[in-house]
C-alpha positions, 0 to 999 in steps of 0.5 A, a space after each residue: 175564484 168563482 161562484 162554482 170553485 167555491 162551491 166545490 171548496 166549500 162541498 170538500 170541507 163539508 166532507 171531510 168534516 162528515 169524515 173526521 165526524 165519523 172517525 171520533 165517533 168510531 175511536 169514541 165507540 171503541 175507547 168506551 168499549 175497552 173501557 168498559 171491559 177494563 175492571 179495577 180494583 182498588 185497595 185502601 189501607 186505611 190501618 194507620 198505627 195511631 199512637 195516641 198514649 204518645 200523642 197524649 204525652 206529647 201534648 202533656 209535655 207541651 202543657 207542662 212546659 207552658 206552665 212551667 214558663 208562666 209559673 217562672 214568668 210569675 214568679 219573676 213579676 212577683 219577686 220584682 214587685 215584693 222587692 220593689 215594695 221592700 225598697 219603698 219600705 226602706 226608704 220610707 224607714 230612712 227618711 223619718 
């Protein structure tokens, strides 16, 4: 190729650069034109039933059930050691 069919390569490409330029910037305009006469309406409802006397409840109940167990794990750890001190006491008694 030389110097002039390069020339007029590069003088095409040019052009149709101007002219895909020009067409986004015409769909550009008329897309920001419906856009603009297009208007929406929105609705939120935000009316959640919160039933906090239930959530309340159910937090008690959780609480109560927590310390249920620990009561009962501490009654435990309290019967084994009172019987544990028993034992001693009994041997101590036999041995004398």
């Amino acid at each position: 190729m030389n110097k002039v069919e390069l020339e007029a390569k590069v003088e095409a490409l040019q052009d149709e650069i101007n002219f895909l330029r020009a067409l986004y910037d015409t769909e550009l305009t008329e897309l920001q034109n419906q856009v603009k006469d297009t208007s929406v309406i929105l609705e939120l409802d935000n009316s959640r039933n919160l039933d906090l006397n239930a959530i309340v409840a159910e937090v008690r109940a959780q609480y109560e059930d927590i310390a249920n167990r620990s009561r009962a794990e501490a009654e435990t750890w309290y019967m084994q050691k009172v019987s544990k001190g028993e034992m001693c006491r009994i041997e101590k008694r036999f041995t004398y």
